[in-house]
C-alpha positions as CSV (number, residue, x, y, z in Angstrom):
1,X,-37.5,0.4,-52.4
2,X,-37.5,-2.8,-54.3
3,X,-33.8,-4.3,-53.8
4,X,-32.1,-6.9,-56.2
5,X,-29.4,-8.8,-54.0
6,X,-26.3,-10.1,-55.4
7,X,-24.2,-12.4,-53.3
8,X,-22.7,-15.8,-53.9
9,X,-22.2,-16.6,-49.6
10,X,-25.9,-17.4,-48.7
11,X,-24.6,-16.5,-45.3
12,X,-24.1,-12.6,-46.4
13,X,-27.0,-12.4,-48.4
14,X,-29.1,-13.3,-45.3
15,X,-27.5,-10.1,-43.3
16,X,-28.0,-8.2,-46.7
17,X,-31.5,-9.4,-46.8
18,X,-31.8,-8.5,-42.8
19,X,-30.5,-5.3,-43.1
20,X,-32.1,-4.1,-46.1
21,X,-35.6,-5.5,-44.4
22,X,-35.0,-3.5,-41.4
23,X,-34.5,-0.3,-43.4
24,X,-37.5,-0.7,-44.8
25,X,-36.7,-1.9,-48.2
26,X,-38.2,-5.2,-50.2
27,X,-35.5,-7.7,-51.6
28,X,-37.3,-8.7,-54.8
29,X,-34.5,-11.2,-55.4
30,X,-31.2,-13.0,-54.3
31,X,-29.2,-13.9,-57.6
32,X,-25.7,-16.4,-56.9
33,X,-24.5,-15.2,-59.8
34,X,-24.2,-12.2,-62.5
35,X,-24.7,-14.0,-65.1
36,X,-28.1,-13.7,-64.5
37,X,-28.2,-10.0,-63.2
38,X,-29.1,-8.2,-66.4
39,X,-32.4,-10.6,-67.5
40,X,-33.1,-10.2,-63.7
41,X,-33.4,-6.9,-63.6
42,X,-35.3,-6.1,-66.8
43,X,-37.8,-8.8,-65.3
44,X,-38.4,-7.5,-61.9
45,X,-37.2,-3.6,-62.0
46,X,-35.1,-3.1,-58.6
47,X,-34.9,0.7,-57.9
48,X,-31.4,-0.9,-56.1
49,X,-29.0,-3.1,-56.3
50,X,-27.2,-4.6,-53.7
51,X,-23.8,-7.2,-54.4
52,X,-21.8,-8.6,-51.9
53,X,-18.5,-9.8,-54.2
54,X,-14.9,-10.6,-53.1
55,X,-14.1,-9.0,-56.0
56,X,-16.2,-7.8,-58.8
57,X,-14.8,-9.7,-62.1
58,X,-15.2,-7.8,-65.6
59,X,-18.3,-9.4,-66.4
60,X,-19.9,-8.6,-63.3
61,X,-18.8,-4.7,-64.5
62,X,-19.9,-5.2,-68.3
63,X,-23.3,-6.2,-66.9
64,X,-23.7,-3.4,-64.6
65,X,-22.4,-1.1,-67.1
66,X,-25.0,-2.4,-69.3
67,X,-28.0,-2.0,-66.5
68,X,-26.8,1.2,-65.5
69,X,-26.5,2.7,-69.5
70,X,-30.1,1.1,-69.7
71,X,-31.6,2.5,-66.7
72,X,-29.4,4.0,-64.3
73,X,-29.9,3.0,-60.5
74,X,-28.2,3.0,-57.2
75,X,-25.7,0.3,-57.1
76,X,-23.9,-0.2,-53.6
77,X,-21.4,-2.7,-53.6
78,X,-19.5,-4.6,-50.4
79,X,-16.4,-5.8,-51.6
80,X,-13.0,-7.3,-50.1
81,X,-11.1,-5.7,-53.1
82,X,-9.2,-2.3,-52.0
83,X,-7.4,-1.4,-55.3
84,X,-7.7,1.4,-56.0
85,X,-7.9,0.4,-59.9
86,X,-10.8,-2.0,-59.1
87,X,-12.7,0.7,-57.2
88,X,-12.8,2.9,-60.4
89,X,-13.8,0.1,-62.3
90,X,-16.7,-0.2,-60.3
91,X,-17.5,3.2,-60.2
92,X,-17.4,3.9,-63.8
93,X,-19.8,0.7,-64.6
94,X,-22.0,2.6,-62.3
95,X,-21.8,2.0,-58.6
96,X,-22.6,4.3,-56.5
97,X,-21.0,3.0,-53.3
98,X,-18.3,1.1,-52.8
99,X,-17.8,-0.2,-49.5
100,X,-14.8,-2.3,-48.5
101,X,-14.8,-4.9,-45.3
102,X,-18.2,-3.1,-44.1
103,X,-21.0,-6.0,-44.6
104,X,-22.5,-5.4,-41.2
105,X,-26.4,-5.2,-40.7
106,X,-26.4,-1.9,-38.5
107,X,-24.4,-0.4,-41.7
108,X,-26.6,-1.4,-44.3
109,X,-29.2,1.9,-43.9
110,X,-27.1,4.4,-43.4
111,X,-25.0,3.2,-46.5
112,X,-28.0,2.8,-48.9
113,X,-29.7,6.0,-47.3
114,X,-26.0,7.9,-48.7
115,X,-25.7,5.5,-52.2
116,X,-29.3,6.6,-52.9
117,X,-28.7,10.6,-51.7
118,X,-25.5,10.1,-54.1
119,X,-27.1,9.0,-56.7
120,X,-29.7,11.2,-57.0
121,X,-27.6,14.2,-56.9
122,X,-25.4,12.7,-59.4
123,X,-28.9,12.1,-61.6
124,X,-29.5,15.9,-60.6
125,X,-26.2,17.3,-61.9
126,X,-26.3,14.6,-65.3
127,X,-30.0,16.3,-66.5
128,X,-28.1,19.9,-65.4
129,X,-25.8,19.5,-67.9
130,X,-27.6,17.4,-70.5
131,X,-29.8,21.1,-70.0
132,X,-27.1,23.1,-70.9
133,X,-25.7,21.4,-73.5
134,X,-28.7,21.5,-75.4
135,X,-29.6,25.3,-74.8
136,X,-25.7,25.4,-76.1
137,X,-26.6,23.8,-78.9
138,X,-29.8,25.5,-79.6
139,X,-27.9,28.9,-79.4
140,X,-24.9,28.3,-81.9
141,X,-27.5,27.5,-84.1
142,X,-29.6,30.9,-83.9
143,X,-26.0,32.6,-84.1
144,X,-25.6,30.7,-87.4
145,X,-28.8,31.6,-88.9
146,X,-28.2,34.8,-87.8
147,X,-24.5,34.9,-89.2
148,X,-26.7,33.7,-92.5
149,X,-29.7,36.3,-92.8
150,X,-26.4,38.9,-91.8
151,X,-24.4,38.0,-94.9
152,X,-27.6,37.7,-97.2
153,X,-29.7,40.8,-96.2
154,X,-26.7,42.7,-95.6
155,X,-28.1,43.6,-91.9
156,X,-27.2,44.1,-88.1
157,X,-26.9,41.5,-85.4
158,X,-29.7,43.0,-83.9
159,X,-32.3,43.2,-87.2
160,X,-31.3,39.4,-88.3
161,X,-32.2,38.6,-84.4
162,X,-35.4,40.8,-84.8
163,X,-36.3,38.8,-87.9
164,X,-35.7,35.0,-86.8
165,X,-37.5,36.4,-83.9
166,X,-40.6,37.7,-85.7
167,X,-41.2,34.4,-88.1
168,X,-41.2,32.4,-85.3
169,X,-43.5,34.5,-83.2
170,X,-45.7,34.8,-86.5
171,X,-45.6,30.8,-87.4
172,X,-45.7,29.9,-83.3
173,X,-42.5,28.3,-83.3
174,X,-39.3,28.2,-81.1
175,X,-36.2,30.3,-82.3
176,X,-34.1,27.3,-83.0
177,X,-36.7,25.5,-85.0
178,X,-36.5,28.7,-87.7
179,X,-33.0,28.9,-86.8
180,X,-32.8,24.9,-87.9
181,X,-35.3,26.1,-91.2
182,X,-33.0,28.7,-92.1
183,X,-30.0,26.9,-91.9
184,X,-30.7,24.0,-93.8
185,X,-32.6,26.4,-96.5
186,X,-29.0,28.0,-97.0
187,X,-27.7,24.4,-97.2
188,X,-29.5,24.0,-100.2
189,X,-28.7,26.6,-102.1
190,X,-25.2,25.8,-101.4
């Protein structure tokens, strides 16, 4: 993977850079500061990001919040900070492990090998429900075109179904596309 490294002690960006190198991964950069981290990753797209901070100050959470809203990626963070308050900070601007006192080069794998399972599973369940809110979505609209072709036609569940069901086979389109059509047809003539 290519890894973005974020650590203002040269001296723990080397094991950073050490660790992630043995695991396999290529540091694309070492950034001193965040100020820079959001230009830096638009410029060189890191499918990781690794920061070592003391603690991670509300700009270094707006940016992340504003790389992972962008384009979400693993984000492990090594941090002094144990609040608990801080930690959800993090986590809600989008790191996906948190790691306090654990900067050792031995530990780096394993943790990015769990951020990165974490993350995708987190991905996994995020497009799962982004899924079922649109087929929710799709289906109270068929119920309202049907509730309309019921009211209007003076018909059954079943035949209003049958008919949004038949134009859309006939014109080779999806249910909630005539379902869409029908609904804002009744929305003019209201």
């Amino acid at each position: 993977m290519r890894v973005l490294v974020l650590s203002e002690i040269d001296e723990r960006a080397s094991v950073l850079r050490e660790g992630l190198v043995h695991a396999g991964h290529e540091v694309v950069a070492h950034l001193s500061s965040a100020l820079a981290l959001t230009q830096a990753a638009a410029e060189l797209q890191p499918e990781l990001i690794v920061i070592d901070a003391e603690s991670p100050t509300r700009d270094m959470l707006a940016e992340l919040a504003i790389l992972s809203g962008d384009r979400p990626r693993p984000i492990v963070m090594f941090a002094s900070d144990a609040e608990r308050g801080t930690i959800r900070e993090a986590v809600r601007a989008g790191v996906t492990a948190y790691i306090v006192d654990g900067l050792e080069r031995d530990r780096i794998k394993p943790i990015v090998d769990v951020a990165i399972a974490r993350f995708e599973n987190f991905q996994g369940l995020r497009s799962q429900l982004a899924e079922a809110q649109s087929k929710l979505s799709e289906r109270k609209l068929i119920e309202r075109a049907k509730g309309l072709i019921m009211q209007a036609r003076k018909v059954s569940e079943e035949e209003a179904y049958a008919s949004i069901r038949q134009l859309a086979m006939s014109r080779g389109k999806r249910l909630v596309d005539i379902a869409q059509q029908i609904i804002d047809s009744a929305d003019l003539l209201t």
